[in-house]
Each structure stands twice: as structure tokens, then as C-alpha cells.
N, C-alpha and C positions, 0 to 999 in steps of 0.2 A: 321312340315308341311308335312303332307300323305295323302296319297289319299287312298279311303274305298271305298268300295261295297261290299253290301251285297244281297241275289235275290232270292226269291222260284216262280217258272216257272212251267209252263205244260211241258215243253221240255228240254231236255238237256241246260245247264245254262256256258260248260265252253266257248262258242265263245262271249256269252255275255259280262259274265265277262272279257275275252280277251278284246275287242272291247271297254269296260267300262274305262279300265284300259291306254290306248290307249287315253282316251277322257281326263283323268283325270292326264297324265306323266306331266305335269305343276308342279305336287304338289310334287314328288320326282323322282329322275333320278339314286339311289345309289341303288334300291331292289326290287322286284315286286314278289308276289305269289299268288296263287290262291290255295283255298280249295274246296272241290265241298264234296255232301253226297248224301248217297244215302241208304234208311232204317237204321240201325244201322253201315256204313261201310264209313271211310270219304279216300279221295284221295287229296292228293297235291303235289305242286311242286312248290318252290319257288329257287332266286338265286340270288346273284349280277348282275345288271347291267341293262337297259333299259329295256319296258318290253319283247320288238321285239325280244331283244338279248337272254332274261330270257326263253322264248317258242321257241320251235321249234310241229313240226307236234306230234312227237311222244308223244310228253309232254300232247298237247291236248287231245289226243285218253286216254289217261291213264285217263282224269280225266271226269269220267261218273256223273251224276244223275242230276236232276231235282230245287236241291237249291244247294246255295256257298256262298263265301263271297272271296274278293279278296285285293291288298293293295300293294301300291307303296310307297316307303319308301325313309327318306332324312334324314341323320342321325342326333339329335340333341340333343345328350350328349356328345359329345364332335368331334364332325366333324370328325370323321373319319370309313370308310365301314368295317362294319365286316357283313360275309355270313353269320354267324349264329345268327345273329341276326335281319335276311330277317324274313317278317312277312307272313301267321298269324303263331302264336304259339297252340301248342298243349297239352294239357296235357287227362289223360282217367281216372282219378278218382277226384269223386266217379263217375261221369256222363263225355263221354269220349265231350271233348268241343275244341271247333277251336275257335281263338279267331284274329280278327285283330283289331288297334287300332291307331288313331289320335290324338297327343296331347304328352303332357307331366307332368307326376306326380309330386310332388314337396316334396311328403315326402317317396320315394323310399326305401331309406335306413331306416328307421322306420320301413316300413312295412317287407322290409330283413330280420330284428331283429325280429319283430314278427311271418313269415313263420317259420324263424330256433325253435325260442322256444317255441312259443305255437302251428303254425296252423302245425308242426313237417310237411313243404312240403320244397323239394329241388329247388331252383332257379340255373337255368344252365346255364344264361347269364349274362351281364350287361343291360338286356332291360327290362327299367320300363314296357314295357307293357307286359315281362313276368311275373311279378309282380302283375299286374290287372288282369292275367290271373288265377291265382292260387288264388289271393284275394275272387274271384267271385266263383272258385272250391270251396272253403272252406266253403263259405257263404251258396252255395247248399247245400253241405253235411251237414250243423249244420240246415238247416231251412227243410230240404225234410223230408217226413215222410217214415223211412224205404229206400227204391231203387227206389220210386216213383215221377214223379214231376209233379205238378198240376200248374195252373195260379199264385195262389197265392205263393208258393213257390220258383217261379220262380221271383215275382215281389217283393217277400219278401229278395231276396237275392241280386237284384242291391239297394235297400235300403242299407244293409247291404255297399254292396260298396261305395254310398255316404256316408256312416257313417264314412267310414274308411278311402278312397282315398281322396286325394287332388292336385287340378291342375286341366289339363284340359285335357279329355277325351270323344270321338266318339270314339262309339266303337258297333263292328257285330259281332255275333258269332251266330258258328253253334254250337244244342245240339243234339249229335246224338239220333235219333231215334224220336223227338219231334217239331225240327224247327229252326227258326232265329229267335235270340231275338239282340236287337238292343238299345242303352242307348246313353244319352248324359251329360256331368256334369251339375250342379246345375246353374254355371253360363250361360251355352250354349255357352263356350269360341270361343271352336272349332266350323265349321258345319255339319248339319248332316240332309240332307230331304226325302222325303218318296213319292215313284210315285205308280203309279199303272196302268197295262195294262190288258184291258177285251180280252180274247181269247177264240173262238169258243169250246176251253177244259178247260175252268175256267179262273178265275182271278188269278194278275198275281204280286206279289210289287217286288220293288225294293229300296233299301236304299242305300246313296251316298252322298258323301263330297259335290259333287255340281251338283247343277239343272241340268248344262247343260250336266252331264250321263242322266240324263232321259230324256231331250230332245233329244240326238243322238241314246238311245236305243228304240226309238218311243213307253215312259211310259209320262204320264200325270201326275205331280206334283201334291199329293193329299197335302201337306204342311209340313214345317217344324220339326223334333222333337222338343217339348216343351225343355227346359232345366229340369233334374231332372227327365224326363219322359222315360218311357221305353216301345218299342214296341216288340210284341210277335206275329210271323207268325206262326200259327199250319202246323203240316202234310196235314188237310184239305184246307192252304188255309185261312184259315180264321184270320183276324189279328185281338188284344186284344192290348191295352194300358193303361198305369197306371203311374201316377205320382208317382214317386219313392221317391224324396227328401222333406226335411221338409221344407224349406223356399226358396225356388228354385229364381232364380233374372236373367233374361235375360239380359247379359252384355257381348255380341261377340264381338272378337277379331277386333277392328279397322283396323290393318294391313289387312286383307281380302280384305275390300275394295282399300284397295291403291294398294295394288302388286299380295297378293298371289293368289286370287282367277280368273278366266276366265271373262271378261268383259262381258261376254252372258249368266254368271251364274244371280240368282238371291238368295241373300242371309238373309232367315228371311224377305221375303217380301222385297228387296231391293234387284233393280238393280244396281250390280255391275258398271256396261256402264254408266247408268245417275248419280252414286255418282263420275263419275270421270269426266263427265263433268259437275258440280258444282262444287267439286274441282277447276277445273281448272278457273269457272267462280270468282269463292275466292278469286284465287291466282293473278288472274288480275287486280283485284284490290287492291292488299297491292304492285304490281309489280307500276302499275302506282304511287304508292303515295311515292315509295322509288329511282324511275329510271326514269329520263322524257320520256315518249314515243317517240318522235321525236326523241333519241338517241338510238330505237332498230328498224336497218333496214326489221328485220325476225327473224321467233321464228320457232323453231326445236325443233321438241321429241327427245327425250334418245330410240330408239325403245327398247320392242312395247307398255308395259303397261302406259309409260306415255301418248300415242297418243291423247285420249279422251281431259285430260287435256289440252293437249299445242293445241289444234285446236280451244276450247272452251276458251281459251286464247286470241288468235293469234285476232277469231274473237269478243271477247269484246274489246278489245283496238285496233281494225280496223289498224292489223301488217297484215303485206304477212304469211301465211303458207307455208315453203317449207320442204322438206323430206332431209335434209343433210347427213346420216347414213342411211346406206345401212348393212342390218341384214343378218351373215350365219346362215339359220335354222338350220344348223346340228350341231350347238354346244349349249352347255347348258347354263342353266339360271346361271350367275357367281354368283349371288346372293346366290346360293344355291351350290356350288363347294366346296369342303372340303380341306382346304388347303390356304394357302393368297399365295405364290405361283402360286399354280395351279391356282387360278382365277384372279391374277394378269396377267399372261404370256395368259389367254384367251381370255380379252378385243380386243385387236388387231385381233385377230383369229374372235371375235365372229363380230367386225364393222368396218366398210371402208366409207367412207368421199365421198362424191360429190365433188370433188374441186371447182367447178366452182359457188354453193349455196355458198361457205362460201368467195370466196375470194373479199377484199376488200370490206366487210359489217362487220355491228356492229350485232351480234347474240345472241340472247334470248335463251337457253339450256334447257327446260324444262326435269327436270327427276320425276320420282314419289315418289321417296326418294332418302336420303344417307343415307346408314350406315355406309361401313368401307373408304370409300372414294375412293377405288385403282381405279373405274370404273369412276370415276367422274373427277380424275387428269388424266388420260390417255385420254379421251373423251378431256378435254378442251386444253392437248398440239395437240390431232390431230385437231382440229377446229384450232386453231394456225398456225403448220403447214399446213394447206388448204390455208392459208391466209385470215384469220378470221382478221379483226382491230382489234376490243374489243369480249372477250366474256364473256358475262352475265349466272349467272346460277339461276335458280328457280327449287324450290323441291314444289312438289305439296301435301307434309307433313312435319307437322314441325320436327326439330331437334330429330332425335333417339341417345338421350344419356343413355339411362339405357336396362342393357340387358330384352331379353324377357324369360321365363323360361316355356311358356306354347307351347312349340312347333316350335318355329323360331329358328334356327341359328344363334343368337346374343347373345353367350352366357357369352361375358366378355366385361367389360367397358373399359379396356385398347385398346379391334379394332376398338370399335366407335369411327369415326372422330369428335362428336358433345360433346364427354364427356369431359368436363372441359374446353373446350373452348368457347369463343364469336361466333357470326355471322360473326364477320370480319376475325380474328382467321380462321374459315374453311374458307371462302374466301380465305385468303392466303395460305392455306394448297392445295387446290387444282389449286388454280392458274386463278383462277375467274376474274373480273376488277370487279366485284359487284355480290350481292349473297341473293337471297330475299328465306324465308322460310314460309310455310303455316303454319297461326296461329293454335294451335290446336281446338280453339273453333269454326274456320271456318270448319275443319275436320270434327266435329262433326257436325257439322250443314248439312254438303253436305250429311250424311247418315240420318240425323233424315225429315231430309225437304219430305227425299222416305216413311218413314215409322213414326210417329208422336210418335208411340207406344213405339217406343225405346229409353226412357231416361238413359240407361248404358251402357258404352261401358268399356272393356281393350284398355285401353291407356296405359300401361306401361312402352313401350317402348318410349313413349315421355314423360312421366310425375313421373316416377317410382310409381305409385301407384297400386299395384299390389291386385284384385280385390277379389283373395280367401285368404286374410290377413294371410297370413302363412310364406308370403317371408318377411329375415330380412335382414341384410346387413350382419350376419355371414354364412346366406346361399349362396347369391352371391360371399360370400369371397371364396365358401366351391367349387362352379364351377369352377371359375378362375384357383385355385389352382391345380384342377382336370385336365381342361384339358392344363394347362402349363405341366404338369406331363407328359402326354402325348407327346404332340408335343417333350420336351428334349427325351424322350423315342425313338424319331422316330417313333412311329406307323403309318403302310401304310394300304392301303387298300387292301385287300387279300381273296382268298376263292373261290372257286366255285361253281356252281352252283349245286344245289341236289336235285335227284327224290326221293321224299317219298312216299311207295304206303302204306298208311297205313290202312290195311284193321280193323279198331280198334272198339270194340265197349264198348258200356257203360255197367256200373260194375251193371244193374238195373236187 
């Protein structure tokens, strides 16, 4: 889960992308860079750590011209920060390309194997999306005629990538000296939409994980990228598009709607904000048919992403709404904390209790999932300690028993709370008196009800059905192992931050 923009503007582009990047820090808190172009000559600066932390003044000044593309990063091949593999990535032949990217590949090591021996280019990380980076180099240089690159060449070569990649990928890049071209996988796992602002010196787009950059950079959502489809901004200005994939299947990532994405976004023609209060209206009803209502005095959100839900709860089954948890904004989403650790010891840090909501009443706990549980038993002993009687928990998604492999942080079945255990099982894991889960098909329903159009989703992580049929069980064996390696290794997070001014241009 990353956050993308990409921008060709009348004016200098790096406060945008700043500001863009800013709007979208939800989506990663571990990396943030910016590349900006300008004629054949690109500039950036990327670095561990927030993006506030990642820029300073001087960093902005450095990064002149007109287009860019930017990217906030959360690491998830194996949870842990490395600087040098802060995005976008660079490579300058045969066309010098900046490349940022959302998502994760699933045949990485394949394509390793074929960079080293046939496409003979060097990989100098562990980041699949330096991987897609050189994937997409390669594809230009076998499809360009000569040093030259025209529409079709360009649209001939992310073909090329759905031929060869798998998993799921949004992804921006700059080509120096020609434009932003901008692609999304076959299945449209990740997201990826497309605005456009009229200015008194031309028109203006702008592409981005979610809506709501275009609505805070005052650009108008011209719509969606198709899944399989690739968009191309010329130096004039003028943008071209082309379905790139052969049998392309719109099936975005379910989790979006429940956690990852901004309640104000709209994703694929669906609001975020109204799939989570349908959620919630779902879940109050499998809550009633498993819990008597007369035994829940009030119903509390998990802050903040569950909020929608347990309001649209509270009032189906005509409970009191109160705010029990009280949220520090200045600590991060745990969900996404690298380390069980570090995101165990930050529950506390991140929520503090109203004593006075919880004592001596029966409480309803709405969260918007579990995954690894640490935030769910720490929440239900402080509602205890408040003097809570009974506390009840309700996930407003059902059980995540199987990892996800397209970009979430779940990357082993042994952290899931839900894997191989019952409903009663996690109940008693976390320390619940009762423990109600949203059916998946209600899930489904709370996002198709916004958009009719959309009969596929990645479910994965509740169903294991993994939607680009490539993941097998000795793949998921082939993570686990990986990043146990890791963690016995002790790897921490390390690196600083670095100014690259690379004045670089294409071999054309």
C-alpha cells in the first residue's frame, strides 16, 4: 500500500506534488520522493521517513520543471525500512525513465532470473518495483524504432509488461524528454485516477492513488484508469490512451474500501464514506441476530476508519453513539508499523479511554478489521480497565485469514489472529465476552450496491482466492520463510535521506 502521483502542469509541479503527497501520507509513513523533469534533465530527492521529515526548503528549490511524479512508501516485502529502496526509481537506458509504483509483483524472482540472463540489465535492490522498472526499459528498447519513441511504441511496451508482470501494479513514470505515461494491472487491483485542471496557460492532469489529491490539488476527476489501460501526457499537453492488456477484468482490491483508502476518496466510482456505512448497516444486522440488543448499553468506534460503520450501526439497532477513544494524531497507523513490537508498544501511545463512557455499561467495539490482533486485545483490556461490564467486539470485515501478496502488509499466516482459528477461538484470543464478524458476501454487497458495474473483487485476504491465479501455497511458504529470515537476522530500519540531482538525459 503507496501512495502515487504523477502531474504535467503549466508551472512548476514540486509544491504540488509536496502538498499531493501530504494528502495521500495514509498510504505509507516508511519513504516519500519526489522526481520532477524538465526538457531531457530529471531531478529528485527521496528519503526515509514522513514526507514533512523527507523535504526540507532546500530540497524543494532543487527540484524545478513543469511535470513529476511522486510516492510515499510502506514497505511490503518484508516489513522492514530500507532508504534505498525509497521510490521512484531511476534507470537512463535506452530512454532515461523515473518510475514510481503501487502494488506488488508476485513473480519478482522470475523476472530477476530473466533481467540477469537475457534482458543482461543489473537489479541493485530487493524492490520489485525496481524490477518493473527495467521490465518496462527493456520492453522500449526491443519495441522503439532506432532512439525514437512514438504512441505506439510506448503503448506497445506496457503491453509487453502485462505480458510479463504479475500481481498488482499502479504505476507513473516520467520519459525524459517526451512525458508521463501512467498504467494499471489487468486486474485494476491497486487504484489509480485521472483529474484534470483548465488554467489560463493550458490544460493541466494529474494522476493519483486517490480522488481525494485531486480534490485537495483543485483538479476535477476526469475518471478512473481502466484496468490494463495506459495513459500517455505528451510534452504538448495533450493526453492519449490505450488499452494495453489482452483480457483485462476489473477486480479491485476489497481492503480499500474497509481501511486503506480516505473515506472522501471515491474509488472506481465508489464512495469510500457510503461503502462503510453499509458495512456498518450489514453488520447490525448479523450483530442483532447473534447478541440481544437490550444487552449493548453503547457502541464505540476503534478510531478513525471504523467511525462510518459503528455510527450507521449504533443508529440501525437504535444503541447510544458515544466516542470512548480518544486518538494521538501524531502517531502512526499501527496497522502499517513494521515490526509486532513496535506496533504493539504503540497502541497505548496511539488511544486513551474516556473513563467515564465505558464505566459500568455493556459496550459494542466496532473496529473495521482484525488482522494480527495486538490492537484489538490491548483496546478490549483498556475498555476493561475503564470499567467496561461486558465488552463486545464487531469487525465490520470478515475474518483476514490468508495473507495478502498484492501490496498489504500481511504477509504470513502465522500473524493472522483469524488463521486456523474459530470465531469463538479469536473471541477468546482477544479477550471479547462475544465477537460478531461481517459476512463476506455482506462486504461485497456494501461496495457493489455504490457501483452495480462491479462484479469482481480481490477478496484474498478473507477467502484466499487470489485473483491473478499465479499464487500457490509454495509461494506463500516461499514469504513466510523469507521474512522469518529476516526478523532472526535482526534487520532494522536504517539510512538516510539523499539528494540526487540527476541532471540525466535519454540515450535518444
Amino acid at each position: 500500500m503507496c501512495g502515487i502521483l504523477g502531474v504535467v502542469a503549466t508551472t512548476p509541479v514540486n509544491q504540488l506534488l509536496y502538498d499531493g503527497l501530504m494528502v495521500l501520507q495514509h498510504r505509507g509513513q516508511d519513504a516519500a520522493g519526489i522526481a520532477t523533469g524538465e526538457s531531457d534533465a530529471f531531478h529528485m530527492h527521496k528519503g526515509s521517513g514522513l514526507v514533512r521529515d523527507v523535504f526540507r526548503t532546500r530540497n524543494m528549490r532543487a527540484l524545478p520543471g513543469n511535470m513529476g511524479i511522486a510516492h510515499c512508501r510502506y514497505p511490503t516485502a518484508g516489513s522492514f525500512s530500507d532508504s534505498a529502496e525509497s521510490q521512484p526509481f531511476y534507470v537512463n537506458s535506452p530512454f532515461g525513465l523515473v518510475l514510481a509504483h503501487n502494488g506488488n509483483l508476485t513473480n519478482t524472482e522470475q523476472l530477476q532470473e530473466e533481467m540477469f540472463r537475457q534482458d543482461l540489465r543489473h537489479i541493485n535492490t530487493n524492490s520489485d518495483s525496481e524490477v518493473l522498472l527495467n521490465v518496462l526499459a527493456h520492453e522500449l528498447q526491443d519495441t522503439a524504432r532506432g532512439f525514437r519513441l512514438d504512441l505506439d511504441t510506448i503503448f506497445a511496451a506496457v503491453a509487453g509488461v502485462h505480458r510479463r508482470c504479475k500481481g498488482a501494479y499502479a504505476v507513473v513514470v516520467l520519459i525524459a524528454g517526451y512525458g508521463l505515461l501512467a498504467f494499471r494491472d489487468p486486474y485494476g487491483i491497486r487504484p489509480l485516477v485521472i483529474g484534470v485542471n483548465e488554467t489560463l496557460l493550458g490544460r493541466e492532469y494529474l494522476l493519483a492513488s486517490e480522488s481525494v489529491a485531486l480534490d485537495t490539488l483543485g483538479f476535477q476527476v476526469l475518471r478512473d484508469v481502466a484496468p490494463g489501460e495506459a495513459i500517455f501526457v505528451d510534452m504538448a499537453h495533450q493526453m492519449h490512451h490505450r488499452q494495453c492488456a489482452r483480457n483485462p477484468v476489473l477486480a479491485p482490491c476489497i481492503f480499500e474500501y474497509v481501511y486503506l483508502a480516505r473515506p472522501d476518496s471515491v474509488i472506481d466510482g465508489v464512495s469510500v464514506y457510503e461503502t462503510r456505512l453499509r458495512m456498518g448497516e450489514h453488520l447490525a444486522d448479523k450483530v442483532a441476530r447473534q447478541i440481544p440488543v437490550e444487552e449493548i448499553d453503547v457502541v464505540m468506534p476503534i478510531p478513525d476508519s471504523s467511525r462510518p460503520s459503528a455510527m450507521q450501526l449504533a443508529q440501525r439497532l437504535g444503541i447510544p453513539y458515544r466516542e470512548g477513544f480518544v486518538k494521538n494524531r501524531y502517531i502512526g497507523r499501527t496497522f502499517i508499523m513494521p515490526g509486532q513490537s513496535t506496533r504493539k508498544k504503540s497502541v497505548r501511545q496511539k488511544l486513551n479511554t474516556v473513563a467515564q463512557e465505558f464505566k459500568d455499561k455493556r459496550v459494542l467495539l466496532v473496529d473495521d478489521s482484525i488482522v494480527r490482533g495486538t490492537t484489538s486485545r490491548e483496546i478490549v483490556d483498556m475498555a476493561r480497565a475503564a470499567g467496561a461490564l461486558k465488552v463486545y467486539f464487531a469487525s465490520a470485515a470478515p475474518p483476514v485469514r490468508f495473507p495478502n501478496v498484492y501490496g498489504i502488509d500481511m504477509p504470513t499466516r502465522s500473524e493472522l489472529i483469524a488463521t486456523g482459528r474459530t470465531v469463538e477461538e479469536i473471541c477468546g484470543e482477544i479477550g471479547a465476552d462475544a465477537m460478531v464478524f461481517q459476512d463476506l458476501d455482506a462486504l461485497k454487497a456494501s461496495v457493489r450496491d455504490l457501483n452495480p458495474s462491479l462484479s469482481s473483487f480481490d477478496c484474498s485476504c478473507f477467502d484466499g482466492q487470489y485473483v491473478t491465479g499465479d499464487v500457490s501455497t509454495e509461494y506463500l511458504d516461499a514469504i513466510e520463510q523469507t521474512r522469518e529470515g529476516k526478523i532472526a537476522a535482526g534487520k532494522v530500519d536504517g539510512g538516510d535521506s539523499r539528494q540526487l540531482h540527476l541532471n540525466l538525459h535519454s540515450a535518444r
